[in-house]
C-alpha positions as CSV (number, residue, x, y, z in Angstrom):
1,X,-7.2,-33.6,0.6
2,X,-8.7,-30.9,-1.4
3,X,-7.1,-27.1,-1.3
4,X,-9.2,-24.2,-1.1
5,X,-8.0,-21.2,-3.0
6,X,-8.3,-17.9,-4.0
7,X,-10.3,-17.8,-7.2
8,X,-9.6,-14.5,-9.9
9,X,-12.6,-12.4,-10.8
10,X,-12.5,-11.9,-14.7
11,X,-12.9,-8.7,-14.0
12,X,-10.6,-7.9,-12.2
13,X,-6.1,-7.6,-12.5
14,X,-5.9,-8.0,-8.8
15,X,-3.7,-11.1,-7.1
16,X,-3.5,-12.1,-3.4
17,X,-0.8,-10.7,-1.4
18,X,2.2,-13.4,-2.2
19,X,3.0,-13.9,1.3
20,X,-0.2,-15.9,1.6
21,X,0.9,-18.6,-1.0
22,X,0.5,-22.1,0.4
23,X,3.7,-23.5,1.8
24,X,2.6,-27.2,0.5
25,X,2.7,-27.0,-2.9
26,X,5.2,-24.3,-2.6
27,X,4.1,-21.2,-4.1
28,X,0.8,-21.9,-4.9
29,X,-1.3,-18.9,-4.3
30,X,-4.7,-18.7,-6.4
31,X,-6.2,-20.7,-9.0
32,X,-8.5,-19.1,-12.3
33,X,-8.7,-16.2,-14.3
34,X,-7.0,-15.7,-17.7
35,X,-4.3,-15.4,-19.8
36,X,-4.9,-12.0,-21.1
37,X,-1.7,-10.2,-21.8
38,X,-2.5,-7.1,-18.9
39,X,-3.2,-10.5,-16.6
40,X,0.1,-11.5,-17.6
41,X,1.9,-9.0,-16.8
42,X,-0.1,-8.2,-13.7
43,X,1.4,-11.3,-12.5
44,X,4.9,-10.6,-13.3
45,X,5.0,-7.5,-12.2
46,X,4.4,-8.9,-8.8
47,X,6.7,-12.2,-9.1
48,X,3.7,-14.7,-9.9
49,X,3.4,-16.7,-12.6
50,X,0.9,-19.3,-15.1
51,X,1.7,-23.1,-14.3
52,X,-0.3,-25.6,-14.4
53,X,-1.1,-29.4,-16.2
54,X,-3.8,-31.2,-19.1
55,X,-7.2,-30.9,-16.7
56,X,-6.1,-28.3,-14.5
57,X,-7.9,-24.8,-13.5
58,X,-5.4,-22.5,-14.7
59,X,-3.0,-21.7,-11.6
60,X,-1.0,-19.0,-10.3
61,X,2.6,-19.7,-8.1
62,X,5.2,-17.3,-6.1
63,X,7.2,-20.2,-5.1
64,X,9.8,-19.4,-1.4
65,X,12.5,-19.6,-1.4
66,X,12.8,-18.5,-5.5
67,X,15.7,-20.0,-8.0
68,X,17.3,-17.1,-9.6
69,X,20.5,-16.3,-11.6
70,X,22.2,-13.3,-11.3
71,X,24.1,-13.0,-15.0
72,X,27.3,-11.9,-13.8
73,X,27.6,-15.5,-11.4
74,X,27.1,-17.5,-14.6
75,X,28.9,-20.5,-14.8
76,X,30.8,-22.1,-17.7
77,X,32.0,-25.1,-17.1
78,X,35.5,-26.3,-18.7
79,X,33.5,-28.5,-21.6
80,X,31.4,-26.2,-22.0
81,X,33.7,-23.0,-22.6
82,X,35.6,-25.3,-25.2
83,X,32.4,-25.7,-27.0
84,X,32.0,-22.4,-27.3
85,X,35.0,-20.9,-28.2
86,X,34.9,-23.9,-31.2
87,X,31.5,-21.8,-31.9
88,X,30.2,-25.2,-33.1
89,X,26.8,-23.0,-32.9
90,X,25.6,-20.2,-33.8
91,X,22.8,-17.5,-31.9
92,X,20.0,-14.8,-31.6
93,X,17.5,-13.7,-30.7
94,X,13.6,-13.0,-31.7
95,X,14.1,-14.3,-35.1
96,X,12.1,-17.4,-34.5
97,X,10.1,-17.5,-31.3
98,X,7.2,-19.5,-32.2
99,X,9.8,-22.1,-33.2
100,X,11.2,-21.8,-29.5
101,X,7.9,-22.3,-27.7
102,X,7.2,-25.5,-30.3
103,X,10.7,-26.6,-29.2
104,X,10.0,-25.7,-25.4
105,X,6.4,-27.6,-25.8
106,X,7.8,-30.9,-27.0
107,X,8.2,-34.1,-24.9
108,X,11.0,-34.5,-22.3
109,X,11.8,-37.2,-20.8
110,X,10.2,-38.8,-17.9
111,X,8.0,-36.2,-18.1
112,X,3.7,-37.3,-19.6
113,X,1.7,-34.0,-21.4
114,X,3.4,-30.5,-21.4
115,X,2.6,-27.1,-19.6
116,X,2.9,-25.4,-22.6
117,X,-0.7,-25.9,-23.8
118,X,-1.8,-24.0,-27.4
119,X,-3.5,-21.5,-24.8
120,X,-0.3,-20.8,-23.4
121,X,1.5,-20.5,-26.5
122,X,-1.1,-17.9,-27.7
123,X,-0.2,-15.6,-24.9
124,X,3.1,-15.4,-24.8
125,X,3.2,-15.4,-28.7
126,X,0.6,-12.2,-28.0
127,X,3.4,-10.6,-25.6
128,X,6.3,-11.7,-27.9
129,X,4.1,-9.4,-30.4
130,X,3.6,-6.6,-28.0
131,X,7.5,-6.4,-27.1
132,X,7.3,-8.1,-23.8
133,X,8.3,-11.7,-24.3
134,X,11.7,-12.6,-26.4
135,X,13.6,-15.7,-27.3
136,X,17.2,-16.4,-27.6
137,X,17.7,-19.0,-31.0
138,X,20.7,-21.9,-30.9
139,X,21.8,-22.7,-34.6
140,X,23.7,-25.3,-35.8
141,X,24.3,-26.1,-39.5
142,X,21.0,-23.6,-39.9
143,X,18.8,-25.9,-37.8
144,X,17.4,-25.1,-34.7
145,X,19.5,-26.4,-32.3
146,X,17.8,-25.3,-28.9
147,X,16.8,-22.2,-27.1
148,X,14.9,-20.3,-24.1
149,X,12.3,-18.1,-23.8
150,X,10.5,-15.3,-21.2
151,X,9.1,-11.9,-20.3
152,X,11.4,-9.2,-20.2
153,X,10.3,-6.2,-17.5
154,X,12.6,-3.4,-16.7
155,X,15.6,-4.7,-14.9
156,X,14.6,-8.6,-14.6
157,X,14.6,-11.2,-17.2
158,X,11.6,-14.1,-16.2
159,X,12.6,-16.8,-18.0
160,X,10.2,-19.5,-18.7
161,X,11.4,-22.6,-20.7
162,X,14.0,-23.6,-22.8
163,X,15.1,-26.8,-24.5
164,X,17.7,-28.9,-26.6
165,X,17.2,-30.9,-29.7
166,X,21.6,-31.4,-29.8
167,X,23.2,-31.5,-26.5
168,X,24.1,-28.6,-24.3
169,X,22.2,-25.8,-26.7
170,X,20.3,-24.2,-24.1
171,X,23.1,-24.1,-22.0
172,X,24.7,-21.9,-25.0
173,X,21.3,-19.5,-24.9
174,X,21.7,-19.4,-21.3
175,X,25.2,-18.4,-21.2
176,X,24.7,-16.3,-24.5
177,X,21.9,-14.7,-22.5
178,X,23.4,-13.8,-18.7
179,X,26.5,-12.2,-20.6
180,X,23.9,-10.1,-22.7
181,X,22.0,-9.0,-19.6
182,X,25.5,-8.2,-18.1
183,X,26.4,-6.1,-21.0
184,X,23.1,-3.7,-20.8
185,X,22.7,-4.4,-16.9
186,X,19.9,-6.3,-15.9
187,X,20.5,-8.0,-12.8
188,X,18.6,-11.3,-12.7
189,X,17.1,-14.0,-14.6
190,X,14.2,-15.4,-12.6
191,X,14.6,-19.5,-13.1
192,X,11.2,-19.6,-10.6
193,X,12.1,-23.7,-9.3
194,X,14.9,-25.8,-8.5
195,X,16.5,-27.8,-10.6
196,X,20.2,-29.3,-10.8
197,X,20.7,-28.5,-13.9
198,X,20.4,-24.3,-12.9
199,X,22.1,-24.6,-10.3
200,X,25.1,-25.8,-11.9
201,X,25.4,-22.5,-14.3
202,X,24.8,-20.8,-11.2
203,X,21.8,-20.1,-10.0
204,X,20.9,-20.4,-6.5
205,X,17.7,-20.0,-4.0
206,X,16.8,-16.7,-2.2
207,X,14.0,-15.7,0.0
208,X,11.2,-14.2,-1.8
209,X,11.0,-11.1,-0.4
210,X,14.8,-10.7,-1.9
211,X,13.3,-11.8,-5.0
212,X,10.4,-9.1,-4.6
213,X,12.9,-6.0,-4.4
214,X,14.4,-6.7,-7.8
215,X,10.3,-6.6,-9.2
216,X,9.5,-3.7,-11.8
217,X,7.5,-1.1,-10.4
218,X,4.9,-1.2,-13.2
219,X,3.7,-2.9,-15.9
220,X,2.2,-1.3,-19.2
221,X,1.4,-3.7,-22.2
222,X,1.1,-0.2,-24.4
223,X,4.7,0.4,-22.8
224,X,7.3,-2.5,-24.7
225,X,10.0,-3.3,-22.1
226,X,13.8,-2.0,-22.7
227,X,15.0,-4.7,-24.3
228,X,18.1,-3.9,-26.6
229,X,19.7,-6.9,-27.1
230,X,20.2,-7.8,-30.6
């Protein structure tokens, strides 16, 4: 059964209202337009974002009920706050993000193709540029180990992807990351779906319109987002 969607004017920043996303796939509300960095952060800025597969119009989601993590409920579990206090690896951030999104792009498995096409990568490597997007780096023996990426706006943290090439490095970035974001107080990392392995670090599902009051109020690609975490 086809789906009949709202389709972006080039033209135009404008996105439907979220509360008329489809229920069935959850969250989808529009399809087209581009990735332009203001379109990007258009989206954001009102809890929407890119996602979509190989041979697919580009598509726009604002899934409900949304996965979020609020830093300060981070989980660590017992293995994994013995790993870290035997600081097996080591981390920062924005020292190598085209590395991360290479590392985010790469095959997983069970899963054909990525999301992470090289159009994708060119925007957020544009708002990586422009101060907006930032990485968090996992090194071991000064390798690459793993990491996570996403768009930093005002108080909220969207976080995109992140992956491992040794086990349980982006669980380090992630814990790395909430106690960071604790530390300068921002108040959520947005996970956008479901997935097991979130929710045991401690992220959980809330109503979108919950999710919509922690939104920034504006958006300005001339205006980098506070983001002071070194």
């Amino acid at each position: 059964m086809s789906i009949a969607l709202p389709w972006l004017d080039d033209d135009s920043l404008d996105f439907p209202d979220t509360a008329t996303a489809l229920a069935n796939p959850n969250g989808l509300l529009a399809a087209g337009g581009d990735l332009q960095p203001a379109r990007l952060l258009a989206a954001y800025q009102r809890g929407i974002f890119p996602w979509y597969s190989e041979g697919q119009p580009l598509l726009w989601w604002s899934p409900d009920p949304r996965m979020v993590l609020f830093p300060k409920e981070i989980k660590v579990s017992h293995s994994l706050s013995k790993l870290l206090k035997r600081e097996h690896f080591s981390v920062t951030t924005d020292t190598a993000f085209a590395a991360v999104l290479t590392g985010c792009a790469g095959p997983r498995r069970g899963v054909d193709g990525t999301w992470l096409d090289p159009a994708m990568q060119t925007a957020y490597l544009t708002l990586h540029k422009a101060g907006h997007a930032h990485s968090v780096e996992v090194w071991r023996d000064h390798q690459l180990a793993g990491g996570l990426y996403g768009i930093a706006l005002d108080g909220i943290f969207f976080g995109e992807s992140m992956f491992s090439h040794q086990s349980s490095a982006s669980r380090v970035a992630l814990v790395w990351l909430a106690r960071k974001l604790v530390e300068y107080g921002i108040q959520v990392i947005d996970c956008q779906l479901p997935s097991p392995h979130l929710e045991s670090m401690g992220a959980r599902l809330v109503p979108r319109r919950v999710f919509n009051e922690f939104l920034p109020a504006t958006a300005d690609i001339s205006r980098p987002a506070r983001w002071p975490i070194q």
